[in-house]
C-alpha positions in Angstrom: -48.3 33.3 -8.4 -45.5 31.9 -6.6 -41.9 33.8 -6.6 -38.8 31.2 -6.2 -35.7 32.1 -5.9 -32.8 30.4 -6.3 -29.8 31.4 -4.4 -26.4 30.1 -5.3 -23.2 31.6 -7.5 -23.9 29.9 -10.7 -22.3 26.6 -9.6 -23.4 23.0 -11.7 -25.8 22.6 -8.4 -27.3 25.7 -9.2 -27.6 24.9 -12.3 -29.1 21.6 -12.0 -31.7 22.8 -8.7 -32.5 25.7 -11.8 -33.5 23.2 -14.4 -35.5 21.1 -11.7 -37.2 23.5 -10.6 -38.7 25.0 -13.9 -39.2 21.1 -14.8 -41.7 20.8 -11.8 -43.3 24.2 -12.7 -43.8 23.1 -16.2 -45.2 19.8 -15.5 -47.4 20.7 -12.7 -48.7 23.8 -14.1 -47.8 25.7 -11.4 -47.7 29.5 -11.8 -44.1 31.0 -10.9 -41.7 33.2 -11.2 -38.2 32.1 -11.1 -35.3 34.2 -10.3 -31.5 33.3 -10.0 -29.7 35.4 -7.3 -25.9 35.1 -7.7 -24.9 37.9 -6.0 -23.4 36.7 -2.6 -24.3 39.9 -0.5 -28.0 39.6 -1.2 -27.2 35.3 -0.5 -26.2 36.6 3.0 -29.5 38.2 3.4 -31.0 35.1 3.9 -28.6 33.8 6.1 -27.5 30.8 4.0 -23.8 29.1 4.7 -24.3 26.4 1.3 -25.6 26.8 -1.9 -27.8 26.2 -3.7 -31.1 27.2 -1.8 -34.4 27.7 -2.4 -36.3 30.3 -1.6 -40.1 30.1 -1.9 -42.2 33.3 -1.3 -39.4 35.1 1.0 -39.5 31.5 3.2 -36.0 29.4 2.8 -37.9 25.7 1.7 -34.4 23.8 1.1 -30.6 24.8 1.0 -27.1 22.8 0.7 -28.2 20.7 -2.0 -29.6 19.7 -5.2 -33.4 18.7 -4.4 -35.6 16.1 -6.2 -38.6 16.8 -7.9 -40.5 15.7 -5.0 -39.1 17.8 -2.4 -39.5 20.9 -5.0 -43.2 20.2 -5.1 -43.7 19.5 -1.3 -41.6 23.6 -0.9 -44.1 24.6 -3.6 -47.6 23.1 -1.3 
């Protein structure tokens, strides 16, 4: 099972990447766990200047911007 996380304050990108994301999970059948980190010291862990980000299994996929669908499946392969 994959773990993604999604790195951002709780801004309308976040959001959106959020709802994306567990639209590709669903519709792939892909087993995940999503979790939405907000707080901005454990952000800073992973050395990220924008938000949102994505964080697949420990390994930054995409940060600074909303993804598509497609770029959320190629992070997932």
């Amino acid at each position: 099972m994959k773990i993604i996380k999604i790195l951002g304050t709780g801004c309308a990108k976040c959001k959106q990447t959020e709802a994306i994301i567990k639209e590709v999970i669903a519709k792939e059948s892909i087993e995940a766990n999503v979790i939405k980190v907000e707080d901005i010291q454990q952000i800073m862990a992973y050395n990220i200047l924008s938000t949102p980000a994505v964080v697949v299994d420990e390994v930054v996929k995409i940060k600074g911007k909303v993804p598509s669908a497609q770029e959320i499946i190629a992070a997932l392969a």
